[in-house]
SEFI-12295 format. One line per 3 residues: number of its first residue (from 1); their letters; for each residue x, y, z of C-alpha. Coordinates in pm, whole numbers, plus 50000, padded with zeros to 5 digits. Last residue first. Layout:
N
NUM	A	X/Y/Z; ...
END
This chain:
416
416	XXX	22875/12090/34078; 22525/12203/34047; 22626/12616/33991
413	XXX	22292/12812/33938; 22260/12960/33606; 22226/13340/33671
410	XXX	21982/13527/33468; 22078/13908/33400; 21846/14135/33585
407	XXX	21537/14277/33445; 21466/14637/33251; 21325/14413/32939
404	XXX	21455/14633/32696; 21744/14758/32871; 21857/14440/33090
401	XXX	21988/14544/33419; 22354/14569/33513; 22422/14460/33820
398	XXX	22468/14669/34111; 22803/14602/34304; 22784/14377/34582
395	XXX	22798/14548/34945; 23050/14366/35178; 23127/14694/35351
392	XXX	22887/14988/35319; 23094/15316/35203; 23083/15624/35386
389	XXX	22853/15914/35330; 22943/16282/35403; 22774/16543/35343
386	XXX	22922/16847/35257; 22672/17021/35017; 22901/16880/34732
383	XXX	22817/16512/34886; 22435/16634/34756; 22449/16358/34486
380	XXX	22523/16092/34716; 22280/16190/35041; 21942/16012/34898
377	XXX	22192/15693/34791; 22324/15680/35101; 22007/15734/35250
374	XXX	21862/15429/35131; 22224/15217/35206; 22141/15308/35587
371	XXX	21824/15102/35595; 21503/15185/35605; 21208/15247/35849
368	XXX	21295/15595/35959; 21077/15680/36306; 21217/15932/36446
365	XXX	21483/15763/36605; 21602/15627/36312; 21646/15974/36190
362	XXX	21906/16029/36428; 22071/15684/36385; 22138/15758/36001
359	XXX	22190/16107/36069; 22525/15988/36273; 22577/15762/36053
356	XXX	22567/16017/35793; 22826/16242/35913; 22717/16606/35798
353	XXX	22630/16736/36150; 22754/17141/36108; 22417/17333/36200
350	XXX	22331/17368/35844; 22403/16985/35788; 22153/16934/36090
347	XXX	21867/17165/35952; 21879/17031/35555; 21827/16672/35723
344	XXX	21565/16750/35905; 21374/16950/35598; 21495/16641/35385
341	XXX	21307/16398/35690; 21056/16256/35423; 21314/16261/35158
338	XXX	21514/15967/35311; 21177/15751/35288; 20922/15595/35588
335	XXX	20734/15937/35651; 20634/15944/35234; 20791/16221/35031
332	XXX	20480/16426/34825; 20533/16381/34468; 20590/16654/34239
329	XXX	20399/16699/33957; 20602/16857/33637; 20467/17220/33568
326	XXX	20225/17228/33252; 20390/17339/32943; 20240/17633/32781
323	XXX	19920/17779/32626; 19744/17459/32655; 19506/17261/32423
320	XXX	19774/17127/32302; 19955/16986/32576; 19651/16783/32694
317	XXX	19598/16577/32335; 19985/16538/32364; 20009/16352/32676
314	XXX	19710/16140/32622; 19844/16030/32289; 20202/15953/32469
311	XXX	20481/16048/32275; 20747/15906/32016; 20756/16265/31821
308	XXX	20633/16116/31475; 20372/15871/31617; 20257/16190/31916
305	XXX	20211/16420/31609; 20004/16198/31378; 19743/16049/31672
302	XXX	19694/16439/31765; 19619/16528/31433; 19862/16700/31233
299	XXX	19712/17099/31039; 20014/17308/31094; 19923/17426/31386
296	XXX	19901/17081/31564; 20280/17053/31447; 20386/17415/31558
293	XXX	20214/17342/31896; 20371/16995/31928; 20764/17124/31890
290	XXX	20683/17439/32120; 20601/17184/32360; 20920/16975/32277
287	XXX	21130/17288/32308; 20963/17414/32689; 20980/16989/32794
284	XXX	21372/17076/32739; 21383/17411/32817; 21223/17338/33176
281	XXX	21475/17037/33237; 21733/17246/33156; 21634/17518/33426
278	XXX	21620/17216/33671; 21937/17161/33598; 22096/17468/33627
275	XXX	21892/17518/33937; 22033/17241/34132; 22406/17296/34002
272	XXX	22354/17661/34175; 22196/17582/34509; 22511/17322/34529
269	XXX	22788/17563/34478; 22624/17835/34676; 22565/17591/34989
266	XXX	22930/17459/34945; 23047/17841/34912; 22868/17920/35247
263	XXX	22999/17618/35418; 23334/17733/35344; 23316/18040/35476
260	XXX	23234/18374/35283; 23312/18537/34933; 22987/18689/34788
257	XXX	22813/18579/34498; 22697/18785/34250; 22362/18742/34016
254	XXX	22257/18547/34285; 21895/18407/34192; 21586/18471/34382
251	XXX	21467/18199/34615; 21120/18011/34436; 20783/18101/34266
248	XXX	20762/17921/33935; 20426/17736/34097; 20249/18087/34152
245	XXX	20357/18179/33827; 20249/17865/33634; 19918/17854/33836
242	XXX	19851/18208/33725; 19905/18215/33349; 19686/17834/33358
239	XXX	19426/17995/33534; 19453/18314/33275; 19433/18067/32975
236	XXX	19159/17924/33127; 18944/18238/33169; 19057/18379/32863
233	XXX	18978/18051/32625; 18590/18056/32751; 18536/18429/32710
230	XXX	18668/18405/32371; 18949/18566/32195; 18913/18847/32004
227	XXX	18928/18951/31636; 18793/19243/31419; 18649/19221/31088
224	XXX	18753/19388/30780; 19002/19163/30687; 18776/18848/30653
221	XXX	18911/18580/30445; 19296/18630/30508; 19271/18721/30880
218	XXX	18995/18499/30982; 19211/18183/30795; 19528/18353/31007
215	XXX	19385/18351/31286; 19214/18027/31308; 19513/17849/31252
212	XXX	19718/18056/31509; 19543/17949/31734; 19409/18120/32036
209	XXX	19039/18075/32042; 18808/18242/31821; 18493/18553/31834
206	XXX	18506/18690/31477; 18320/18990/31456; 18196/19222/31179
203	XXX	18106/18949/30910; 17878/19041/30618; 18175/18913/30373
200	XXX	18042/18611/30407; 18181/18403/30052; 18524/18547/30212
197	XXX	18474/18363/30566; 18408/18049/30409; 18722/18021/30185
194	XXX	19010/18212/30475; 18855/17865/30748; 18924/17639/30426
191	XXX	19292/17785/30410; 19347/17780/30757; 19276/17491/30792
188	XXX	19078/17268/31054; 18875/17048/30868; 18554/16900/30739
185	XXX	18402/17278/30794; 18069/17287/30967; 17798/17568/30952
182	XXX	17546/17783/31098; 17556/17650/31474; 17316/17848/31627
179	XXX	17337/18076/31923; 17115/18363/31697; 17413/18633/31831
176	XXX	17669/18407/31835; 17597/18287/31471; 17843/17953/31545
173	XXX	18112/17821/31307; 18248/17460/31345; 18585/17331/31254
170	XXX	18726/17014/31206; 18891/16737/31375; 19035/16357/31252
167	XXX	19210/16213/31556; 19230/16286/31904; 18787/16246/31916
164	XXX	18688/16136/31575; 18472/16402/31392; 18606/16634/31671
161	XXX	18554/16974/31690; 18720/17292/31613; 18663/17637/31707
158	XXX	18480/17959/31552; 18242/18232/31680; 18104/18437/31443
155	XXX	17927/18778/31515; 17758/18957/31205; 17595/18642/31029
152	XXX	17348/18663/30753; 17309/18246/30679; 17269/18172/30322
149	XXX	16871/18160/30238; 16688/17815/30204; 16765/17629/30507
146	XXX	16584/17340/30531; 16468/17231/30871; 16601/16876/31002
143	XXX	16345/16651/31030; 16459/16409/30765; 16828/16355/30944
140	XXX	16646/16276/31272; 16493/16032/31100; 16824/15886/30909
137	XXX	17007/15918/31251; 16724/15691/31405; 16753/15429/31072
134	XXX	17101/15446/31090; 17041/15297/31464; 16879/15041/31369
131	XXX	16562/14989/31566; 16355/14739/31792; 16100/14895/32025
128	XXX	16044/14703/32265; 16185/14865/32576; 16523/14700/32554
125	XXX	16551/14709/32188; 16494/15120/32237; 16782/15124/32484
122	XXX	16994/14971/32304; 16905/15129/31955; 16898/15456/32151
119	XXX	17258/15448/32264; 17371/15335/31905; 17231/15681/31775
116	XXX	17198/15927/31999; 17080/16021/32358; 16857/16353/32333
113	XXX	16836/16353/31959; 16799/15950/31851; 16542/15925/32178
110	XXX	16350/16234/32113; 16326/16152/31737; 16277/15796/31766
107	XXX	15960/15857/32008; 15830/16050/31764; 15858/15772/31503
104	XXX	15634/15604/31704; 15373/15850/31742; 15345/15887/31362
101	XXX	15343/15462/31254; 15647/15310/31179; 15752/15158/30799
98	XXX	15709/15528/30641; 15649/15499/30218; 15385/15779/30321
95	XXX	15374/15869/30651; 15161/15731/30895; 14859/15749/31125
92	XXX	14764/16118/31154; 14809/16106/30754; 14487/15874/30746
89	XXX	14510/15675/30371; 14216/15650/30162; 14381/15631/29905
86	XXX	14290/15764/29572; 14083/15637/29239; 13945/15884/28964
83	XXX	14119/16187/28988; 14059/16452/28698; 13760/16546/28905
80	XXX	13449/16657/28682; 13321/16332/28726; 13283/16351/29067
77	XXX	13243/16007/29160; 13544/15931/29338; 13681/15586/29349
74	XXX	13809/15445/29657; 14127/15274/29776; 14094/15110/30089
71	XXX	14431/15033/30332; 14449/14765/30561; 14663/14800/30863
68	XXX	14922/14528/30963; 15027/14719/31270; 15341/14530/31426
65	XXX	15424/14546/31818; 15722/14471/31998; 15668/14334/32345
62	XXX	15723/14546/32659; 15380/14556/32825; 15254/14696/32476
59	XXX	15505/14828/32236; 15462/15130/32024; 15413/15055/31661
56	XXX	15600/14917/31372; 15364/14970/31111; 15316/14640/30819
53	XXX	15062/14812/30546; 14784/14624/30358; 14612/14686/30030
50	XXX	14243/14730/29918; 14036/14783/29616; 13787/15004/29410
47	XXX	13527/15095/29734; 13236/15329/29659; 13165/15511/29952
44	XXX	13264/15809/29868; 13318/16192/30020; 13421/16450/29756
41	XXX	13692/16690/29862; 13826/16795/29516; 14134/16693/29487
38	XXX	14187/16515/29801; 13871/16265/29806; 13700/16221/30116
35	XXX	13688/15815/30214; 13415/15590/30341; 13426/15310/30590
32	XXX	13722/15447/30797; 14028/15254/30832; 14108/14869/30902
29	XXX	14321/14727/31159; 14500/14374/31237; 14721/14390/31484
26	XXX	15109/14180/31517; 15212/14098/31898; 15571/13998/31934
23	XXX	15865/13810/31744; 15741/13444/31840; 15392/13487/31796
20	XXX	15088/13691/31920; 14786/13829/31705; 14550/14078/31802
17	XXX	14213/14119/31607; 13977/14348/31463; 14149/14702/31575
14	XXX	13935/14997/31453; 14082/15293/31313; 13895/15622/31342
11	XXX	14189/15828/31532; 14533/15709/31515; 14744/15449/31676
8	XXX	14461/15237/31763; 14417/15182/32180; 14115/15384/32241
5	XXX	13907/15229/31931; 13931/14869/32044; 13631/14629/31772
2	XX	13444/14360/31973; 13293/14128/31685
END
């Protein structure tokens, strides 16, 4: 009987036979032929009885693999040992109670903590190694290090993370001085944040971002130590300080207007509506802002505040992480559209051509694709600049659009 030593999972065992069926291969191994006993370290030879173990082990040309080892009990013969009967189990094989063998559950570990838990049960079934994946977050569960002391930390860093990513967050606590993560909060409170940091009165530092939640929990549990914000939350709060200024730049406002001509006070008159309403437009997306910063302070998830303020999820998980209201994106006018020649248009009026058919055919020439009624439209609201737009003969009236649907009102065709 040929008996493979280099392939067994663990030194000494001897593989009798290999078995294939429908799930795989299944090997039969046996142990040693004698056994040391663990009391009192007396070799025997005298067997008592035998029992078999199933191992999942590691696949072979991409087939699953079972271990059916069997497993001699021996008696010892030491009289003076108060053990009679043990095991002769090899701990380089498997755990106790384990259902894969040692170098297989190693390759769980490194899978289930580089990749995860559902990612390596796909990719595990794939290479032939079938697994659930509670079973990999179980392992990985097992080999985490006790700790047996409470944590001494003088620096803490604090932030929140998500249990469920724009819904359910909490709040995670880092030594920054060990980089470890020394504990997890299930939420992000205030009140909870106040609790842990006054059981660790130790505390000297408190390294946060720019809440207000997390300020006022470090404030309440941990007077005595001193505040700052993070490297991380600086840096982008000062890109975000700097883009909004270097976007807000614009003309400088008139605190008195002069008399002049005509044109002058149209120009005035116009510049002036235009910036009153793009200053309401600012207060307006400036209120709601403030509106989902003092909910998301409070303690409301994301999915909570944009239900009870009608907004976008995406919308709101950006805004609060921010320090203020992004600036509204501007499109870029295309070549074939009235506000692709605005610049051209802006010159002529300033230089007393305020006709539009005249700009109509001007702009024509430079390549306009549309029609006249597009720039009417573009040149209505700015009339008060002195343009001038006459009205298109034989133009219908817009119809009135549907408001939930958005889609015009349909007409039943006349068969008479």
């Amino acid at each position: 009987m040929v008996k493979f030593v280099s392939c067994a999972p663990a030194p000494g065992m001897k593989i009798h036979r290999v078995e294939q069926n429908g799930a795989g291969l299944t090997a039969f191994l046996s142990g040693k032929d004698c056994g040391c006993c663990p009391s009192c370290g007396t070799r025997s030879t005298s067997r008592h009885s035998k029992y078999s173990r199933h191992l999942r082990d590691l696949p072979a040309h991409g087939d699953p693999v079972t271990a059916v080892v069997t497993v001699t009990r021996w008696r010892c013969r030491n009289l003076q040992c108060l053990q009679q009967i043990f095991a002769g189990e090899d701990p380089l094989l498997a755990a106790p109670y384990a259902r894969q063998t040692s170098r297989m559950r190693t390759i769980i570990r490194l899978f289930g903590h580089g990749v995860g838990g559902r990612p390596s049960e796909r990719i595990m079934a794939r290479l032939g190694m079938p697994i659930c994946h509670t079973s990999i977050l179980r392992q990985l569960k097992a080999n985490v290090p006790k700790v047996q002391d409470r944590p001494h930390v003088r620096v803490a860093g604090i932030d929140e993370w998500a249990w469920r990513k724009g819904m359910t967050y909490g709040t995670m606590i880092v030594d920054l001085e060990r980089h470890e993560v020394v504990d997890l909060l299930p939420d992000r409170t205030a009140a909870s944040v106040a609790k842990w940091f006054s059981n660790h009165p130790e505390v000297e530092y408190i390294s946060r971002d720019r809440a207000g939640v997390y300020a006022d929990g470090a404030r309440q549990g941990a007077p005595q130590a001193r505040q700052g914000a993070d490297r991380f939350h600086l840096l982008m709060n000062f890109r975000e300080t700097v883009a909004r200024e270097m976007n807000g730049i614009g003309p400088p406002i008139r605190e008195n207007i002069s008399v002049g001509s005509d044109n002058e006070l149209r120009d005035q008159k116009f510049e002036e509506r235009e910036r009153v309403v793009a200053s309401t437009r600012r207060e307006d997306r400036q209120a709601v802002f403030d509106e989902i910063r003092a909910l998301y302070d409070s303690g409301k998830t994301v999915r909570e505040i944009s239900g009870q303020l009608g907004l976008g999820r995406r919308r709101v998980e950006r805004w609060v992480r921010r320090i203020a209201p992004p600036e509204r994106n501007i499109m870029e006018p295309k070549p074939s559209t009235p506000a692709g020649f605005g610049a051209f248009l802006e010159r002529r009026r300033r230089e007393g051509v305020t006709n539009g058919r005249q700009l109509f055919s001007e702009i024509v020439e430079r390549g306009y694709t549309r029609s006249y009624s597009h720039l009417a439209r573009f040149l209505t609201p700015r009339t008060d600049a002195g343009f001038i737009v006459q009205k298109i003969a034989g133009l219908a009236p817009q119809q009135a659009r549907d408001p939930a649907s958005g889609r015009l009102p349909f007409k039943t065709p006349d068969l008479t």
